[in-house]
SESEVEX-196248 format. One record per residue (C-alpha): residue in one letter; x negated, z negated, y negated. Coordinates in steps of 0.05 Angstrom, whole numbers, padded with zeros to 5 digits, always signed. Example, Ala and Ser with C-alpha at 12.3 -4.5 7.8 and 13.67 -1.06 7.14 Angstrom:
<sites>
A-00246-00156+00090;S-00273-00143+00021;
</sites>
This chain:
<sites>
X+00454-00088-00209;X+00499-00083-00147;X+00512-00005-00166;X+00525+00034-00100;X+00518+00102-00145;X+00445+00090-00148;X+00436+00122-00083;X+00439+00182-00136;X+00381+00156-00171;X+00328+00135-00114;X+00272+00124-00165;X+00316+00070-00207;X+00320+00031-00132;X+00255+00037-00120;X+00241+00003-00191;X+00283-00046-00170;X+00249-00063-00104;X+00179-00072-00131;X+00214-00118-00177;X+00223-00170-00130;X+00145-00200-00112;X+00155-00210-00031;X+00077-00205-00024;X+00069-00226+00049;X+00048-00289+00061;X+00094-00325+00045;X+00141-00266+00038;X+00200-00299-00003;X+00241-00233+00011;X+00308-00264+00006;X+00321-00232-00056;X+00301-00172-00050;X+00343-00168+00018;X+00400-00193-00023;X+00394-00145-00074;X+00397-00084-00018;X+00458-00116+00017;X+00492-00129-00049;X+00496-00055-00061;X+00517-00039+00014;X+00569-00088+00012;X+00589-00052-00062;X+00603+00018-00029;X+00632-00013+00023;X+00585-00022+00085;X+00597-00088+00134;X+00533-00115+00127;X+00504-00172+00176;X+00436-00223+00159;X+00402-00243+00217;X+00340-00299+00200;X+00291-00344+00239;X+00272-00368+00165;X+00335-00371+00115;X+00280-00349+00064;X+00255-00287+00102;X+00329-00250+00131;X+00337-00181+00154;X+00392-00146+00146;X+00432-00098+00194;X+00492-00053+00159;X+00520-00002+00207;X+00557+00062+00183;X+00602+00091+00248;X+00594+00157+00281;X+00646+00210+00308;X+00614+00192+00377;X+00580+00258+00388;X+00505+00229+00386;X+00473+00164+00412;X+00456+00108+00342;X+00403+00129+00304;X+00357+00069+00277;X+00334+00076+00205;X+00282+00013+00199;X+00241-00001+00136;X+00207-00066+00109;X+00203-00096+00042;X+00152-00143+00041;X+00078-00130+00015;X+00005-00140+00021;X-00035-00181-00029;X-00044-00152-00101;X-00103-00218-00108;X-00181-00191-00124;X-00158-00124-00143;X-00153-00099-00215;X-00091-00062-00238;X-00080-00009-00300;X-00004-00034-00292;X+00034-00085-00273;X+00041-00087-00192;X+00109-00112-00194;X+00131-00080-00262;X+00157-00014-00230;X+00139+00021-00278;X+00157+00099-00287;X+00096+00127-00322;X+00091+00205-00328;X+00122+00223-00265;X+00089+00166-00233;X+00125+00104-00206;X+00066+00044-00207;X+00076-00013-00166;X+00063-00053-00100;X+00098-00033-00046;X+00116+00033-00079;X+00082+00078-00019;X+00083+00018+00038;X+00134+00020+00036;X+00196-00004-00016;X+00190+00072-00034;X+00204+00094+00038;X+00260+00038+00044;X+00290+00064-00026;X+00299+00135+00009;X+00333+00107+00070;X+00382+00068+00029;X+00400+00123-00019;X+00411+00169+00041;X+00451+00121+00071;X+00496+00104+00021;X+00496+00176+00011;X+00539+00178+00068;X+00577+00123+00061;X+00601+00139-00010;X+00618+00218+00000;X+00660+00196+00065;X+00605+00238+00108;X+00617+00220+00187;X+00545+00224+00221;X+00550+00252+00291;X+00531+00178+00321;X+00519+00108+00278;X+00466+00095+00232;X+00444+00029+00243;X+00401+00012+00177;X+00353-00043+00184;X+00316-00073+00125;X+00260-00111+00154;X+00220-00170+00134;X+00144-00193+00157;X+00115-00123+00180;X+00059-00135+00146;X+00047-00197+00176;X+00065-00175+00246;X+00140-00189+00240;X+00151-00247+00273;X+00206-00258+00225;X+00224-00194+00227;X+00226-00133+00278;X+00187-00178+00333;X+00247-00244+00320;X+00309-00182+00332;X+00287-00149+00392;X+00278-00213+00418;X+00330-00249+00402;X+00391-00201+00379;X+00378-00134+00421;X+00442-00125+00431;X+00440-00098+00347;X+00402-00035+00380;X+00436-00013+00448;X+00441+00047+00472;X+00390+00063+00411;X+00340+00118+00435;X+00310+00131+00366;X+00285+00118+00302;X+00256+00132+00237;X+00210+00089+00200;X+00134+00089+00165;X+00085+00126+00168;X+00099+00211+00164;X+00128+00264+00123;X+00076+00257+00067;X+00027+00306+00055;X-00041+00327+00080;X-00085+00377+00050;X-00128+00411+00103;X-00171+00476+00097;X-00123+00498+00043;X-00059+00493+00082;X-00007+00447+00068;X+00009+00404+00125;X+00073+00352+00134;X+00055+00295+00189;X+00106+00269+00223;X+00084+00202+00265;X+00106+00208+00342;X+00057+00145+00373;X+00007+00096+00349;X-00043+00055+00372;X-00043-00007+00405;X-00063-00076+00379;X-00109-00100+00428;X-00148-00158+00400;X-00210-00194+00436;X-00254-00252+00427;X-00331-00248+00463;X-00354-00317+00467;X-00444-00314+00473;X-00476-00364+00503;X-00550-00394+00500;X-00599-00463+00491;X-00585-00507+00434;X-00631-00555+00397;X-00657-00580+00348;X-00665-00527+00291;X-00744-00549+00271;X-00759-00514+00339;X-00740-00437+00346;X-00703-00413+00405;X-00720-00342+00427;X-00661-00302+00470;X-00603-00355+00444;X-00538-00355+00433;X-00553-00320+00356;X-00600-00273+00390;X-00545-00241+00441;X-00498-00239+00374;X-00537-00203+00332;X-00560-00156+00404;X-00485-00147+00405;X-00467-00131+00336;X-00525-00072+00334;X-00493-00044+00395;X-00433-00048+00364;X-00444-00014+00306;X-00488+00041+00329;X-00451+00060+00386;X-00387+00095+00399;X-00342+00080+00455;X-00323+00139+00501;X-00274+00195+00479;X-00199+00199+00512;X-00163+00261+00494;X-00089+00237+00498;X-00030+00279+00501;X-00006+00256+00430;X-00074+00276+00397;X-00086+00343+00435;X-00021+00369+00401;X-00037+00346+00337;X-00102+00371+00335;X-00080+00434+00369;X-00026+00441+00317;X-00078+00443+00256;X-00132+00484+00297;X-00075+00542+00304;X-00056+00531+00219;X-00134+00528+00189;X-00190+00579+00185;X-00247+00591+00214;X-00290+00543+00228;X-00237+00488+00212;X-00204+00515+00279;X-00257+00522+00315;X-00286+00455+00305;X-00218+00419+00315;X-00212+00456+00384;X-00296+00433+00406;X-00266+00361+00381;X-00217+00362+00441;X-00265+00385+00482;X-00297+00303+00510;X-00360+00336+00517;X-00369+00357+00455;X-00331+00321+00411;X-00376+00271+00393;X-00427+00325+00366;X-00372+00361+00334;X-00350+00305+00291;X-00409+00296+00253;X-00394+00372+00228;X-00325+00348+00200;X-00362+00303+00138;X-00308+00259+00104;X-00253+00269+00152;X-00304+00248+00213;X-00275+00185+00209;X-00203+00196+00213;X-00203+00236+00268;X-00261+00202+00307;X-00220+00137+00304;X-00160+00178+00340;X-00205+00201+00407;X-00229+00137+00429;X-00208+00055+00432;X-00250+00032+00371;X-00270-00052+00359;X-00281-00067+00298;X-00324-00145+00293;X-00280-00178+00241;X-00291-00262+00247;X-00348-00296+00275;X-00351-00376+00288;X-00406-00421+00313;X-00447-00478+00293;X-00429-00541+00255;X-00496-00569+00225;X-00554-00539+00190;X-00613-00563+00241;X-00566-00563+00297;X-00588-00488+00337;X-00514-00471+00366;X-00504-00469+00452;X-00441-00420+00435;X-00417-00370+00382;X-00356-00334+00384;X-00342-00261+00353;X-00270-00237+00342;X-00261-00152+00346;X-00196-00122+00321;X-00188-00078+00383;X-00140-00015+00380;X-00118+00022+00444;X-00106+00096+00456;X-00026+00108+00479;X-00012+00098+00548;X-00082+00056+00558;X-00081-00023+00585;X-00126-00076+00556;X-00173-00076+00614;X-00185-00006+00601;X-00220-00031+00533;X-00258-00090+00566;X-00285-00038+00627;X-00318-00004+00569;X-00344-00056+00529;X-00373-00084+00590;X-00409-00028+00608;X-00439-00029+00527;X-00455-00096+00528;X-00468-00122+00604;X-00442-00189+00631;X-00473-00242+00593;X-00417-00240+00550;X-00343-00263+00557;X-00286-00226+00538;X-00221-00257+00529;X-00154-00219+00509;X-00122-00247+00448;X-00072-00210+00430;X-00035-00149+00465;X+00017-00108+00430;X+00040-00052+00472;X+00064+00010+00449;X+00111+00070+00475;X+00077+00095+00540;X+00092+00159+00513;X+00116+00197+00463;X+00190+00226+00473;X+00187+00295+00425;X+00259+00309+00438;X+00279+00294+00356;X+00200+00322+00340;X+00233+00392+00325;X+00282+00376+00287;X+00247+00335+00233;X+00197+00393+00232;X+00255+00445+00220;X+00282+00404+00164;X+00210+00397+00128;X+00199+00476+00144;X+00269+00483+00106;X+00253+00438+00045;X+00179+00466+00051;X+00179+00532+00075;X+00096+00534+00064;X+00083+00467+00100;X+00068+00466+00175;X+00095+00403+00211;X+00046+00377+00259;X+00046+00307+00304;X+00011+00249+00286;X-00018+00189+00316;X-00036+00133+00277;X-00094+00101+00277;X-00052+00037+00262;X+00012+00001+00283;X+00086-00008+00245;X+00142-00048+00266;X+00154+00010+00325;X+00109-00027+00372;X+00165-00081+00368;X+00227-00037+00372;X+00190+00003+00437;X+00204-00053+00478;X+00275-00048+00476;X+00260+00033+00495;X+00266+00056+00429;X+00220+00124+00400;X+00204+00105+00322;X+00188+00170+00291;X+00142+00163+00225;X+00190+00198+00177;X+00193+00187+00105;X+00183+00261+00068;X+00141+00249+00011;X+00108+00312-00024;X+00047+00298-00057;X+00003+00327-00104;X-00065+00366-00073;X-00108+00309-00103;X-00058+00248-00089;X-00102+00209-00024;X-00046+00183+00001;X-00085+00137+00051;X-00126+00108-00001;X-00072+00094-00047;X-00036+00047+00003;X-00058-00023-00008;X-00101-00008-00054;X-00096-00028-00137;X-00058+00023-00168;X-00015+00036-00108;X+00047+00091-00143;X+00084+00146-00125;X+00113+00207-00152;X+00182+00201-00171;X+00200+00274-00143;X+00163+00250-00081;X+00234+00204-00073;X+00275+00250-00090;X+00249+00304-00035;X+00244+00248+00023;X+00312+00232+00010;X+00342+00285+00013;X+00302+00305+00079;X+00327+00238+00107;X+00394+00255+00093;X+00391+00325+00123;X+00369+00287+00184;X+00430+00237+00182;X+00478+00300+00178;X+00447+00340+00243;X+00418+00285+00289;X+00449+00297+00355;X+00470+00370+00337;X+00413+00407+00371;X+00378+00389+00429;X+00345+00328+00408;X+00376+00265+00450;
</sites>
């Protein structure tokens, strides 16, 4: 298997990948790490495995550069979500290539995304191309678990892998997005931040044969109504104004117009509920959003509980704080309750655009009807981790799509697959990218 040609053949490695089950928990991607450095090592490539858990490693293979540009980080993880409760037409770790179609977990998040990087990069290695600075390739485990074993456990504890690192490429961007009838390529430049929060409600107890009015379950259930029928307030952030600018200026009317009343604060609420089915994806994009996820309290049938708790999945806006989130929710839901931080993950404070046009001149090259715009995700990747050590991921892994391919609902999903020209096109985008970074005014 250890075939360094296969960077030729980027669907036959990404076969391979979803071969090797690393569902996340427990991960188990040993293997499948293995497997990629195998083929490094083949062509070549100094490889090095760095592990908090011998089982879980990620591995670090570094191609030099002529010295002209600062390292460019290419970082990509292999394990995947849960294929359990969901029913499959094929099997999820079969990889199997099915008219045009490779089927498998992991296939779109994101083995598929990882096969491109690879094949680029051996790309390089084996036709003895210099890039202008290193490539530092990074195969990943945990993401999807928040990567304690992976991006989280290197920045903290080998950051001296990444200096003098200003950027990156990883998940999610490149793919494509039918809008309006234009054709529209992505390309990730910030995300949200984690920002997770536990409200802890308060009340009487007793006995349950005598009803308690105003209680603990009472403020829970006041809370979850308010919750659910009301919207936080809208931010228009720097990141989101040019992405929505960018489709406004590439749709017709009334697409445009509506995009440009969105970013408008005072109107954008109304607005929204013109945009149907896409409401949602952009609404979640103009304001911090909680979504109530786990809820605890009580320990006996008959027993009425004192204290509940109620866990929200919080995501920030870039460049906003935690308390910014809990000054809002305390205006929604007064001061009975008490919110408590759980977890923080900060992002970027901003977004650095200096590589933005470049990837968008690359994708106008390979798709001269496509329209590169900025994107913000709704969501976080391994970036958050890599930000701390000052480091701009950029969501870049080409992959064009069929009009009626829903990329968003694909991922995670049963039946998660790819196109194998989808590969073949991100790959060679990615290696367009490793042959020009630092050429142009981009570091």
């Amino acid at each position: 298997m250890s075939d360094p040609s296969i960077y030729q053949r980027p669907s036959e490695l990404l076969q391979n990948l979803i071969r090797f089950n690393t569902t996340n928990p427990p991960g188990h991607e040993l293997a499948c790490v293995q497997y990629i450095n195998e083929l490094l090592q083949a062509a070549g490539v100094e490889t090095t495995i760095l592990a908090k858990d011998e089982k879980r490693p990620n591995l670090i293979a570094r191609l030099p550069g002529n010295g002209t540009a600062p390292p460019l980080l290419m970082q990509g993880h292999v394990d995947v979500v849960t294929t359990a409760n969901q029913t499959w037409q094929q099997d999820p770790f079969g990889g199997e290539l099915i008219d045009g179609m490779i089927w498998g977990r992991g296939a779109l998040d994101m083995k598929g995304g990882v096969a491109m990087m690879v094949a680029a990069f051996l790309k390089m290695q084996m036709e003895g191309i210099t890039p202008p600075g290193d490539l530092i390739l990074t195969i990943l485990s945990d993401e999807e678990v928040g990567g304690e074993f992976g991006a989280k456990f290197l920045v903290e504890a080998h950051p001296e892998q990444f200096e003098n690192v200003q950027f990156a490429i990883g998940e999610f961007g490149g793919f494509t997005m039918q809008l309006a009838g234009q054709t529209f390529y992505p390309i990730m430049v910030a995300e949200k931040q984690i920002c997770s929060l536990e409200l802890t409600m308060r009340g009487p107890g007793g006995h349950g044969s005598s009803p308690i009015q105003g209680g603990a379950m009472a403020k829970l259930g006041h809370i979850l109504t308010k919750l659910d029928q009301t919207h936080l307030p809208v931010h228009i952030t720097p990141e989101v104004r040019a992405m929505y600018s960018a489709i406004a200026a590439n749709v017709p009317f009334p697409t445009s117009l509506i995009l440009r009343q969105v970013l408008n604060p005072r109107l954008a609420s109304t607005t929204l509920k013109l945009m149907g089915d896409m409401r949602q994806q952009f609404d979640a994009l103009l304001r911090h959003t909680v979504s109530p996820t786990i809820v605890q309290g009580g320990h006996k049938i008959n027993v009425i509980p004192s204290e509940l708790s109620l866990q929200l999945d919080g995501r920030l806006l870039p460049g906003y704080q935690p308390q910014d989130l809990i000054n809002e929710l305390r205006d929604l839901l007064g001061n009975e309750v008490e919110i408590k931080v759980l977890q923080h993950d900060p992002g970027p404070p901003a977004a650095n655009m200096a590589l933005f046009e470049t990837l968008a001149d690359i994708l106008r090259q390979a798709d001269p009807n496509g329209v590169p715009i900025p994107l913000v995700l709704p969501a976080v990747t391994d970036a958050r981790h890599f930000a701390r050590l000052g480091i701009q991921t950029y969501g870049f892994l080409p992959m064009q799509l069929p009009p009626d391919f829903n990329f968003s609902a694909t991922i995670h999903a049963a039946d998660e697959r790819i196109p194998a020209a989808a590969l073949d096109f991100g790959t060679a985008a990615i290696f367009e990218l490793l042959t020009r970074f630092g050429q142009t005014n981009d570091t």
